[in-house]
matplotlib code that plots the C-alpha trace (Angstrom):
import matplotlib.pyplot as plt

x = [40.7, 42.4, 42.9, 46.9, 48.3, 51.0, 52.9, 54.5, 58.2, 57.9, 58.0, 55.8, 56.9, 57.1, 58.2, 59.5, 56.9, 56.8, 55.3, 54.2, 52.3, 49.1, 48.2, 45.0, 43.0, 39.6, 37.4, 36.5, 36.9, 33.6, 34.7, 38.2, 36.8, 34.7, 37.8, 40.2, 37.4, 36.9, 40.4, 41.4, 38.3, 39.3, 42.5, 42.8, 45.5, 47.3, 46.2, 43.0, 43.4, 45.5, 47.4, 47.2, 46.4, 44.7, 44.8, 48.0, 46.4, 44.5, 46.5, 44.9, 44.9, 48.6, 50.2, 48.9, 50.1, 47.3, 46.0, 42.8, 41.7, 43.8, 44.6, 47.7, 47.2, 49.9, 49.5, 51.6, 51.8, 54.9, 56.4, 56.5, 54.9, 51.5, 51.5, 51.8, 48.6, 46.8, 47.4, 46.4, 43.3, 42.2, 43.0, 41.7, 38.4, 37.8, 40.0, 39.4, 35.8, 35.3, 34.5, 36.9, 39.9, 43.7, 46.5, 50.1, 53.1, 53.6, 57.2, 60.3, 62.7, 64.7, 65.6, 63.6, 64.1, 62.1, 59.4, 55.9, 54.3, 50.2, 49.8, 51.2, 49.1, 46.0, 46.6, 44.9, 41.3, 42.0, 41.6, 44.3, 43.0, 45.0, 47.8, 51.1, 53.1, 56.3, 57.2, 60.9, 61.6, 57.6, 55.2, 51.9, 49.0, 45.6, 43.0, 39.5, 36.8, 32.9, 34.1, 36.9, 40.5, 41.5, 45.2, 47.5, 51.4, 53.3, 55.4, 55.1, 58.3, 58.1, 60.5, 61.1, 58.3, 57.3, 54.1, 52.5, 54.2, 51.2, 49.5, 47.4, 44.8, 43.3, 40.4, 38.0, 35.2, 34.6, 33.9, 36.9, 38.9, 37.3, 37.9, 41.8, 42.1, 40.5, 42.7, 45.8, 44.2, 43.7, 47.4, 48.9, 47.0, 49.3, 52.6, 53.7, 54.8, 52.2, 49.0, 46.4, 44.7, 42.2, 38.6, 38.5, 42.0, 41.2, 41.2, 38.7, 39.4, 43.5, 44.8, 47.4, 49.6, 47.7, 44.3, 43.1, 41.5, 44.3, 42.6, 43.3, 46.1, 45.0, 42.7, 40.8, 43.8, 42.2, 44.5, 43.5, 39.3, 37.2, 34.7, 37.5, 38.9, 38.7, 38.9, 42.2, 45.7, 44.4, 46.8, 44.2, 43.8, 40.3, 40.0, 40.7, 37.5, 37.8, 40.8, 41.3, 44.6, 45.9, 48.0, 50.5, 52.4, 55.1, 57.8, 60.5, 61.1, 61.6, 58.2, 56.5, 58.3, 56.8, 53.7, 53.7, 54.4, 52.5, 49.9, 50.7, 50.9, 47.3, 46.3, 48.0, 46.0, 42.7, 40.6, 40.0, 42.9, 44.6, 47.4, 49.1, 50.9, 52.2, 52.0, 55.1, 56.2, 59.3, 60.8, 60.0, 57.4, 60.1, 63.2, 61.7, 61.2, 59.9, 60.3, 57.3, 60.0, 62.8, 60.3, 62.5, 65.9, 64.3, 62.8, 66.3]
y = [-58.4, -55.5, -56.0, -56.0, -53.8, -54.9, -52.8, -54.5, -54.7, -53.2, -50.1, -47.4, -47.6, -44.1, -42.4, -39.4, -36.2, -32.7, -30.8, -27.0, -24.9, -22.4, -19.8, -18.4, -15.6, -14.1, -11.6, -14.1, -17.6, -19.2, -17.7, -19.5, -22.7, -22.4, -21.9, -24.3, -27.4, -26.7, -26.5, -30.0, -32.0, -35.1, -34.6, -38.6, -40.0, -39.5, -43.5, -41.4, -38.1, -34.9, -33.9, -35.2, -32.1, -31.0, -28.2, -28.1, -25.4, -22.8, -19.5, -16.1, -12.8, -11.9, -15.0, -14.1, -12.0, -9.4, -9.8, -11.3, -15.0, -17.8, -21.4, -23.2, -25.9, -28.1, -30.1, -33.1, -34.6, -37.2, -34.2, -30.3, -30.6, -32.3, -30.9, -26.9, -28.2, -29.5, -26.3, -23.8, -26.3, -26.3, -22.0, -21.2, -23.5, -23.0, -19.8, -17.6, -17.8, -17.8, -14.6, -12.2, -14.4, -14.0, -16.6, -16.4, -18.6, -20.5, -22.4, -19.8, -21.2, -18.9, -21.5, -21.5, -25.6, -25.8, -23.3, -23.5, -20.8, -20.2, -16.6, -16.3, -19.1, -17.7, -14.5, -15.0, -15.1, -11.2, -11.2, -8.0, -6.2, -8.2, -6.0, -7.3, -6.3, -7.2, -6.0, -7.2, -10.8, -11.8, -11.2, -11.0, -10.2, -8.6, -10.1, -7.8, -9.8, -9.1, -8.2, -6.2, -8.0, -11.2, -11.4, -14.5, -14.9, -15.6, -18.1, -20.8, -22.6, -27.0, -29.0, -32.9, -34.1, -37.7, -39.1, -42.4, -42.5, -44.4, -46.5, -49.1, -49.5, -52.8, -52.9, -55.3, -53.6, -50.6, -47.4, -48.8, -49.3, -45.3, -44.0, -44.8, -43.1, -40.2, -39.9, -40.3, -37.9, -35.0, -35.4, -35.5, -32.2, -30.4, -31.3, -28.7, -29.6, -32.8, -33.3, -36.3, -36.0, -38.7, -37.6, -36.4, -37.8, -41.4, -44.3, -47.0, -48.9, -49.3, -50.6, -53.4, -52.4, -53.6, -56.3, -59.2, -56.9, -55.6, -51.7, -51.3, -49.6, -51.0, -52.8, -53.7, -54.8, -58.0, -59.1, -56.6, -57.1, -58.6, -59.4, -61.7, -63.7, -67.7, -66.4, -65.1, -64.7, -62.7, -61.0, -60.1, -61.8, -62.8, -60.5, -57.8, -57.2, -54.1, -51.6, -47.9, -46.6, -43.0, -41.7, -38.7, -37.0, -34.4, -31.6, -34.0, -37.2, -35.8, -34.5, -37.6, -39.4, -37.2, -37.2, -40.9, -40.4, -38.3, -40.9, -44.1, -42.3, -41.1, -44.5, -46.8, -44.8, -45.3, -48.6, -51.5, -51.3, -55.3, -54.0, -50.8, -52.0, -50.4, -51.1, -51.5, -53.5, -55.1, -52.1, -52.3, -49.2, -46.6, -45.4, -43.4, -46.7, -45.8, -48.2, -48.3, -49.1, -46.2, -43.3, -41.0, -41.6, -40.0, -37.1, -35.3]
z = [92.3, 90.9, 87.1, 86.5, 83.6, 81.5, 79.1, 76.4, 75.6, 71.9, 69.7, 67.8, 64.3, 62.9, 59.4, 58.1, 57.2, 56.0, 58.4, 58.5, 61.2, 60.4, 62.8, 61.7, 63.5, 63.3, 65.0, 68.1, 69.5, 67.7, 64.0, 64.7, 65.9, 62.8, 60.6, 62.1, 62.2, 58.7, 57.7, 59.5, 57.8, 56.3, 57.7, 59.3, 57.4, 54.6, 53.5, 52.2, 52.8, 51.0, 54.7, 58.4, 60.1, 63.6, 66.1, 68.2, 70.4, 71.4, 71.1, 73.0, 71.5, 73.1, 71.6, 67.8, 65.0, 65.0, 68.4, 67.7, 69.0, 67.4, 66.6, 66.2, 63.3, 62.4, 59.0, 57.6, 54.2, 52.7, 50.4, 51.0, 47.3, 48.0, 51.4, 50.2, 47.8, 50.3, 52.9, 50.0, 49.5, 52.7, 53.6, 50.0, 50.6, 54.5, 56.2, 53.1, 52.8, 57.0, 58.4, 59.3, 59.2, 59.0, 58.0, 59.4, 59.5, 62.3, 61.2, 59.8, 57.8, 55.5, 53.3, 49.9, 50.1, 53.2, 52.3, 50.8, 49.1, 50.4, 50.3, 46.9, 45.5, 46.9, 45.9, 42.3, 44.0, 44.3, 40.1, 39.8, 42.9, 45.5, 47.2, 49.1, 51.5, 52.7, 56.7, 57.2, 55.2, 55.6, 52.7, 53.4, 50.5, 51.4, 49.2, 49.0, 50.1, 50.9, 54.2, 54.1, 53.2, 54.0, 55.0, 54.4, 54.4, 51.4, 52.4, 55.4, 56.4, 56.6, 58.9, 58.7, 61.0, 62.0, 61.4, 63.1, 66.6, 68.5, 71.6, 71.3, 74.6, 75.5, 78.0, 79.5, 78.1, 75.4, 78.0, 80.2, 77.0, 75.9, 79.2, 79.4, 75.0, 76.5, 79.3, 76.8, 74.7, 76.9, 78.7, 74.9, 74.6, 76.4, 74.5, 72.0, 68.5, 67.9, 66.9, 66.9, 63.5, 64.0, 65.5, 69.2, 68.9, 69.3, 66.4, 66.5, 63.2, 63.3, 60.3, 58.8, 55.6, 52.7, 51.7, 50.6, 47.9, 45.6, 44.9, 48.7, 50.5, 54.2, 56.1, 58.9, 62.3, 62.3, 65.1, 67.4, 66.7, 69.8, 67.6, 65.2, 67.8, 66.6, 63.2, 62.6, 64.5, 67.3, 69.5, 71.9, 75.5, 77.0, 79.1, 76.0, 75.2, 73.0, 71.9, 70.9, 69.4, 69.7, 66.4, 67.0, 64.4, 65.5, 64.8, 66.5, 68.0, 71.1, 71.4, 69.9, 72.7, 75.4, 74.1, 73.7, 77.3, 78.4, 77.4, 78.5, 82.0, 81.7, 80.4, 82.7, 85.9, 83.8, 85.6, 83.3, 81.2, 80.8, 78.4, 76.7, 72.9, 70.2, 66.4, 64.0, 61.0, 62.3, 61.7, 57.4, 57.7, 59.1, 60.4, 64.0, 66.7, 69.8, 72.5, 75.1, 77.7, 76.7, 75.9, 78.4, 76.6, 73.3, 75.7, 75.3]

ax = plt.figure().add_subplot(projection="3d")
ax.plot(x, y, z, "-o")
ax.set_aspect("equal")
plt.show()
């Protein structure tokens, strides 16, 4: 008998982020790949991490700056403040020192209040030799390196992005459980504006708001653990026999929600899936709710 999938009747519980985008460029495909891996490394979540960050897409020579291969990167941190530290961090320590690269803006905002300053931070490593130059309102500084220059913009714009829209995936076994997160995964690949910072875009160790040990922000989602059931308040089924959870963090609600849908769809077709969830707080952990069943009325 065919397994029959339910879809639960709650909500994604998602909160407010800055968010910026990185366009960086180099010489060919493998020297960007190189670069943009590097730069989203440790970029899970912000529970332990500086920024949540991951590659939006793959841009071709026509859609970048300089006409060279490309990535689109976006990057997300709780304040513009900790999130332009963690971008220059992470260009200064990874795009800078990777062949051949180049670093542009990918958001524009011509507000100061919703910029972040890169290129100008970075610009010290030049040690009085660094040159900018400003075509139109954009700043860019050319920094000498063994290479050549490397070339970074001044200033990258942030808007209020939303961070922790997710789906929860329960299956009668792990690969059919697997199977159905990297079905969600590769149809959320094709939304603009959102990223899934956690590895290959799939979380295997979801997480509950706080611990039984006090130095700990979060901990194991005990409810949701095959291997836990008898020993705490499991929210799993018997035929739930192991569960993968998908994190996306967007530009908008709007594209959260599609993404969101985009992967329930992919999911739901997946064999061996019992049920689709969502995690929230009762609506304590932030202000973006996104209903399972009402995805399309925030697709707007």
């Amino acid at each position: 008998m065919a397994q029959t999938l339910t879809i639960d009747d709650t909500f994604a519980e998602a909160f407010p982020m800055s968010a910026t985008r990185v366009i960086i460029t180099a010489l060919d495909a493998e020297l960007v790949s190189a670069a943009a891996q590097e730069f989203c490394g440790n970029a899970s979540s912000v529970i332990g991490c500086d920024t949540e960050a991951g590659v939006e897409r793959i841009l071709p020579a026509e859609e970048t700056p300089d006409g060279r291969p490309g990535v689109s990167i976006l990057a997300f941190g709780f304040k513009s403040k900790s999130l332009q530290a963690a971008v220059v961090s992470r260009i200064g320590q990874n795009v800078l020192t990777c062949p051949t690269t180049a670093c542009y803006c990918g958001l524009f905002s011509e507000s100061k209040d919703q910029q972040i300053r890169v290129g100008g931070q970075l610009r010290y490593f030049g040690d009085g030799f660094q040159i900018s130059k400003k075509l139109g309102s954009r700043r860019f500084w050319r920094l000498p390196v063994m290479d050549g220059e490397f070339l970074c913009e001044d200033f990258f714009g942030t808007v209020k992005g939303i961070g922790g829209g997710n789906l929860i995936f329960c299956g009668v076994s792990q690969l059919a459980a697997l199977n159905a997160a990297r079905a969600a995964a590769n149809a959320i690949r094709q939304i603009p504006d959102v990223i899934m910072p956690f590895p290959a875009g799939i979380v295997r160790s979801g997480s509950k708001v706080g611990s039984k040990y006090p130095q700990l922000k979060a901990s194991t989602n005990d409810k949701f653990c095959p291997t836990l059931v008898g020993q705490t308040e499991t929210s799993l089924a018997a035929s739930e026999n192991a569960v993968y959870e998908i994190v996306i963090d967007g530009l908008s609600a709007s594209a959260v929600a599609k993404a969101m849908q985009a992967g329930l769809d992919a999911a739901a077709a997946s064999p061996g899936m019992v049920r689709i969830t969502a995690g929230n707080y009762g609506g304590k952990l932030g202000p973006h709710h996104f209903h399972l069943h009402r995805l399309q009325d925030m697709m707007m």
